[in-house]
C-alpha distance (Angstrom), angle and dihedral (degrees) to the residues before:
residue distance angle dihedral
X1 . . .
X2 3.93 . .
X3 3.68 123.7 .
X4 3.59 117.9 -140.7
X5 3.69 128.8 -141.7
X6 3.69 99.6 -108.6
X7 3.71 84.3 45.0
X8 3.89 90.0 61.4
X9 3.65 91.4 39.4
X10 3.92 87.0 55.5
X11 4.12 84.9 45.7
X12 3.55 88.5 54.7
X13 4.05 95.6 48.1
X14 3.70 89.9 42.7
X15 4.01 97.5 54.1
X16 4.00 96.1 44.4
X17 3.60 85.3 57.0
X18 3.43 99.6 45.1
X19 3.50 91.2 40.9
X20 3.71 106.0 45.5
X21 4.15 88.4 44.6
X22 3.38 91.6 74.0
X23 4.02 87.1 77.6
X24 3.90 87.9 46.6
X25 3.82 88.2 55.1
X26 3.59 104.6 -132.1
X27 3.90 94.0 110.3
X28 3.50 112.8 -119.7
X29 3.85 91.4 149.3
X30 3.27 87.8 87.4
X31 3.91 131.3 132.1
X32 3.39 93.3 -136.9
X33 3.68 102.2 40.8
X34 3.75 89.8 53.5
X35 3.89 98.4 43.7
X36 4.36 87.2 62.7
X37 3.99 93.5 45.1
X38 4.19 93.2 47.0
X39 4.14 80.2 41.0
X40 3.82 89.5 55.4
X41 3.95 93.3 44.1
X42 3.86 88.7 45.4
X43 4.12 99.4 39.0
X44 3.60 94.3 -119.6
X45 3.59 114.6 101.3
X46 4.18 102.7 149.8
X47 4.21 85.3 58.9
X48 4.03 91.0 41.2
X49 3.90 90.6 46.3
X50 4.26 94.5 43.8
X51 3.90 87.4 50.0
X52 3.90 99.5 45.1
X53 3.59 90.5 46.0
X54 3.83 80.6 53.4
X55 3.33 100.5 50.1
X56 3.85 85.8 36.5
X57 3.53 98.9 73.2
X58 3.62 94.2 37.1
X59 3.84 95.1 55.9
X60 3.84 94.2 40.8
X61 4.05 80.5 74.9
X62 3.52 92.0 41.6
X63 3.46 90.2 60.6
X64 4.06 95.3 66.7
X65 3.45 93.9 92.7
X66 4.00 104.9 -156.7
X67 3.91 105.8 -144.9
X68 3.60 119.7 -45.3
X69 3.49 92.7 -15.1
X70 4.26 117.4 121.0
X71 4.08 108.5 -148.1
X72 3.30 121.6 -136.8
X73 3.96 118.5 -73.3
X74 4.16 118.9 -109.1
X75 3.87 93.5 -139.7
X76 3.31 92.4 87.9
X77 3.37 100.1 50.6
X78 3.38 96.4 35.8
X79 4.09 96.9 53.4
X80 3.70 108.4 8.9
X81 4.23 87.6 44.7
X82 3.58 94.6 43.6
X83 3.63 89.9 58.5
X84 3.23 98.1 46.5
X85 3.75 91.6 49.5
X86 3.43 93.2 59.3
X87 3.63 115.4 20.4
X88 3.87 88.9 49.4
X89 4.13 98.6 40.0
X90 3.78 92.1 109.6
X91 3.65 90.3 58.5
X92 3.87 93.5 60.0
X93 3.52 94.9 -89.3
X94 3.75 113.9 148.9
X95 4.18 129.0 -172.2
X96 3.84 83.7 -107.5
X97 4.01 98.4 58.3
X98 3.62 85.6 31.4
X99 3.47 77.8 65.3
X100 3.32 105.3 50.6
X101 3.78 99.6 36.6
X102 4.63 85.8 56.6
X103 4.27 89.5 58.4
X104 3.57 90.9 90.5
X105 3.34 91.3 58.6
X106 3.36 100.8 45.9
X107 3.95 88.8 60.3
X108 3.94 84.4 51.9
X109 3.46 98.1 49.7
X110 3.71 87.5 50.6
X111 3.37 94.4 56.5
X112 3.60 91.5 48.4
X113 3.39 89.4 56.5
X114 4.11 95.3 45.2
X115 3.98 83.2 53.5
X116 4.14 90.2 55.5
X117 3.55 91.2 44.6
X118 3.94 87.2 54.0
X119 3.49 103.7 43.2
X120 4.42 84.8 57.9
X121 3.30 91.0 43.6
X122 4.16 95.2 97.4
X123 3.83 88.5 42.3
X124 3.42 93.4 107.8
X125 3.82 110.4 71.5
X126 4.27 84.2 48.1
X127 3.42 83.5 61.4
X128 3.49 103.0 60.9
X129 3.40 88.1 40.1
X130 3.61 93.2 57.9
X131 3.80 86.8 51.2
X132 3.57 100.0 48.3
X133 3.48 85.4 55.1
X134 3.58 97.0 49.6
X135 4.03 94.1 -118.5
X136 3.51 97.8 141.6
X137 3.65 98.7 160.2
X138 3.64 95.9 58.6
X139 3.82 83.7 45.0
X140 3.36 92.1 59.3
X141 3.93 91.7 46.0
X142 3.83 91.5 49.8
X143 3.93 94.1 46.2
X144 3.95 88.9 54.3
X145 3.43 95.0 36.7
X146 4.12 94.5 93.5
X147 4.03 86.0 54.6
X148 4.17 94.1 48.9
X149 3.73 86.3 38.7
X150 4.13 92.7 56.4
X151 3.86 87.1 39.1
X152 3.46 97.8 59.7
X153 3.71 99.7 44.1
X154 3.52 80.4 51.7
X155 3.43 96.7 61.6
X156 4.17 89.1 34.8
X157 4.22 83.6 59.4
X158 3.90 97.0 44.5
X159 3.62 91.2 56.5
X160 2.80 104.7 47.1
X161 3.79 99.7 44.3
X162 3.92 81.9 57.0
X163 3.60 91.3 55.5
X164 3.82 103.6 45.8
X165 3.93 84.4 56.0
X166 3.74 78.8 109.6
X167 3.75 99.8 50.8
X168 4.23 88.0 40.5
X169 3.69 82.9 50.4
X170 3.98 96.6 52.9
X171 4.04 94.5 40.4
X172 4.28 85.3 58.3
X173 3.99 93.6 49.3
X174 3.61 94.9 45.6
X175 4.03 81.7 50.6
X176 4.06 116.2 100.2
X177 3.42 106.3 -121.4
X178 4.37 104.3 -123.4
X179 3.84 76.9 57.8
X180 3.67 94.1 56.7
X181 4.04 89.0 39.8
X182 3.89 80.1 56.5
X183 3.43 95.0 55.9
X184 3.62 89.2 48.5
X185 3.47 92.8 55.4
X186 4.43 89.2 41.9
X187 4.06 84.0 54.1
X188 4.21 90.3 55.9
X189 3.46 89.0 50.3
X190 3.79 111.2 52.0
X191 3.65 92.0 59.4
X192 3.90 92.3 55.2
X193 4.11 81.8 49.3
X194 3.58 82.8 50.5
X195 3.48 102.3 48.2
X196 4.33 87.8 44.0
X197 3.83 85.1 53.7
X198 4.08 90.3 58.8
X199 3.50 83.2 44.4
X200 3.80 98.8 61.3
X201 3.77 87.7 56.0
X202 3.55 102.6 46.9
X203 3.53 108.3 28.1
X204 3.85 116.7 103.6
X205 4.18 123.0 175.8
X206 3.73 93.9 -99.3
X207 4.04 88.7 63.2
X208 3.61 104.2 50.4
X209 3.76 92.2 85.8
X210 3.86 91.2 56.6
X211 4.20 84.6 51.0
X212 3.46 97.7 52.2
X213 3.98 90.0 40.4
X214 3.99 81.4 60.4
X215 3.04 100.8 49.0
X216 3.76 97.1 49.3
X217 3.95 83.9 54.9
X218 3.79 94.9 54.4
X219 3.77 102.9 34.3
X220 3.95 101.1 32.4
X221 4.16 107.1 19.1
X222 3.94 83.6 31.5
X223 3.47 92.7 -153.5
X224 3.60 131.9 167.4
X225 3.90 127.8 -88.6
X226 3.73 96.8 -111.2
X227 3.40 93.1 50.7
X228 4.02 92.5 50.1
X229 3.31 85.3 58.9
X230 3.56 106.0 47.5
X231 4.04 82.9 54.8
X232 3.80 84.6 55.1
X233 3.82 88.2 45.1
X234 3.61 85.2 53.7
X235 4.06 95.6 61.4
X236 3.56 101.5 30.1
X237 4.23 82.7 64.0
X238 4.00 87.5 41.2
X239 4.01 92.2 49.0
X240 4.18 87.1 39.2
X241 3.92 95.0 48.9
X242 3.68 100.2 30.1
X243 4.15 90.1 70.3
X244 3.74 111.5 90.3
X245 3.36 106.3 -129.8
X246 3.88 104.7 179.0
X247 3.82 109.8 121.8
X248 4.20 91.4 -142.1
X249 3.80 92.3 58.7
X250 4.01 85.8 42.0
X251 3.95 82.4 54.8
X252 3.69 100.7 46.1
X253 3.97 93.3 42.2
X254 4.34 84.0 52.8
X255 3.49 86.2 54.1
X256 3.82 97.8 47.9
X257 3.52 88.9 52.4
X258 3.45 100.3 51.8
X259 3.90 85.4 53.8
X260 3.30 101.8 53.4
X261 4.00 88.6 52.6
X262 3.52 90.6 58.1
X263 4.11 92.5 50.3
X264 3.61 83.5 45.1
X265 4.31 94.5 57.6
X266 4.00 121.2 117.8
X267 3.90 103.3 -118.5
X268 3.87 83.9 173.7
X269 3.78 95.9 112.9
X270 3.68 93.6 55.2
X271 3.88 102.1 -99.6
């Protein structure tokens, strides 16, 4: 599959906004949000959707930075993998190597990103300059100069990830294919390392039994998603409604409490 011009000019628009929103908060930087605009450019939305839903829930546990650390960046998965996934499908490229094959990317992109963050770093004291002066239109151009900076390296990465299609296209062929059926099978596993990496935040002792109970309903029961989550629906009401809440029976079960400590005391010593 060719891409057009316009199509990489859309590419372009579509990744400096995605990319730049992520300072505006309102996260466009997502996998999945980019994987359905490059599948509306590209005319392809069911492969664009099952990849960014991929990548989704792999980068959701990239995201949990641990420390210091700075995770991987969902441009590249989100543009450069969505291409790939469907410009490149006849070649034997699924979402999962697709997947695998955009990580490098994501590490670049990050970087990219690290550098911009850097270079704005000593902004600060200019712009109290500028305001001491009374230069508030170069104020104004310095304090939005992070956003236009991220927007047009945006724009600078979604074209030209549209027009190395070509050169994306030749590295695949020239691939044997047992290595590109190992990327395939590299791609399924990052988001399950992913998904355990959201799990070693949020997971408390109470919630393993609900874990394992989903698992034994994908792997075993093999049932669908919605239905796994109706079952989880199903407890998350039993756990919410099964607390009593009434403040009288909190009172009286205080009390009871406090009684049976006082049965409970040591009057061995006497007192």
């Amino acid at each position: 599959m060719e891409i057009s011009l316009v199509q990489g000019l859309l590419i372009g628009l579509v990744t400096a906004f995605c990319y730049s929103g992520q300072l505006l908060g309102i996260y466009t930087n997502r996998a999945l949000v980019m994987s359905f605009f490059v599948g509306v450019i590209l005319g392809d939305l069911p492969t664009a959707l099952m990849f960014g839903a991929l990548a989704e829930l792999a980068y959701m546990g990239f995201g949990v930075g641990a420390g210091g650390t700075v995770p991987p960046n969902p441009v590249g998965p989100g543009i450069v993998g969505t291409i790939m996934a469907i410009t490149l499908k006849d070649q034997g490229v699924t979402p999962e190597s697709a997947l695998a094959l955009s990580f490098p990317f994501a590490v670049l992109f990050q970087l990219v990103t690290t550098a911009l963050y850097t270079a704005f770093s000593g902004s600060t004291n200019t712009a109290k300059k500028l305001i001491m002066e009374g230069k508030f239109g170069k104020f104004n151009l310095l304090a939005n100069g992070t956003y236009l900076s991220f927007a047009a390296v945006g724009f600078v990465i979604g074209i030209l990830s549209a027009i190395a299609r070509p050169g994306l296209q030749a590295f695949v062929e020239a691939l044997p294919q047992w290595l590109i059926n190992g990327f395939s099978v590299a791609g399924g596993l990052i988001p399950a390392i992913g998904f355990a990496m959201i799990l070693s935040v949020m997971l408390s002792k109470n919630l393993t039994p609900y874990v394992l109970l989903g698992f034994v309903c994908a792997a075993y029961l093999e049932l669908p998603t919605m239905a796994i989550a109706l079952i989880g629906a199903v407890f998350a009401l039993i756990h919410y409604y099964g607390k009593d809440k009434s403040p009288v029976m909190a009172i009286a079960q205080a009390d009871a409490n406090t009684a049976n400590n006082i049965d409970e005391e040591d009057f061995s010593n006497g007192i």
